[in-house]
C-alpha positions in Angstrom: 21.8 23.9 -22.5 21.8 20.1 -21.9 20.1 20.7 -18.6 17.1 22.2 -19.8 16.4 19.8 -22.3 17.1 17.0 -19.3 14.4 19.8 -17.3 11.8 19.3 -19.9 12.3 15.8 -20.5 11.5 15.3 -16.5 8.4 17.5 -16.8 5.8 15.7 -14.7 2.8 15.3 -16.3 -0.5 16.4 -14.8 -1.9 13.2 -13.5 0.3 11.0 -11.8 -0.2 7.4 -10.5 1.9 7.7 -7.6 -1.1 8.8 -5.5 -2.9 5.7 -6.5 0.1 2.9 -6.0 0.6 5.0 -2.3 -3.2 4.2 -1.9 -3.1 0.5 -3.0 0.0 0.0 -1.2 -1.5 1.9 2.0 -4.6 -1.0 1.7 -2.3 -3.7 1.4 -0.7 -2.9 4.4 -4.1 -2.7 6.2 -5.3 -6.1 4.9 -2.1 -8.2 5.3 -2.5 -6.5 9.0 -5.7 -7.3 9.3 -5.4 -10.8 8.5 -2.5 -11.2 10.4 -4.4 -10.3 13.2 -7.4 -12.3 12.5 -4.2 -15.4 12.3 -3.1 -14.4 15.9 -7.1 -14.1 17.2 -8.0 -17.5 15.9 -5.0 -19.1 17.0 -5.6 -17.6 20.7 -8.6 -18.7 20.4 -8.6 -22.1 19.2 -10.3 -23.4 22.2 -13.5 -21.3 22.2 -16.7 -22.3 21.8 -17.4 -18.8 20.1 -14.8 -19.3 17.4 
């Protein structure tokens, strides 16, 4: 009996944010990546006339 009431405590409700903190993580990632890269690009090409 305790585990249905422990069942319907856990109910999910029908909107969750996990979706949305996967998604903000997911562009977090991208943009620390991206600038990262844009680090390593301008450091490569510190010398350029086109930098």
């Amino acid at each position: 009996m305790a585990h249905s009431n422990t069942a319907q405590f856990h109910h999910s409700p029908s909107f969750s944010f996990k979706p949305l903190f996967a998604i903000r993580d997911f562009f977090a990632l991208i943009a620390s990546a991206w600038s990262e890269a844009k680090d390593m690009e301008q450091k490569s090409h510190k010398n350029s006339v086109n930098w």
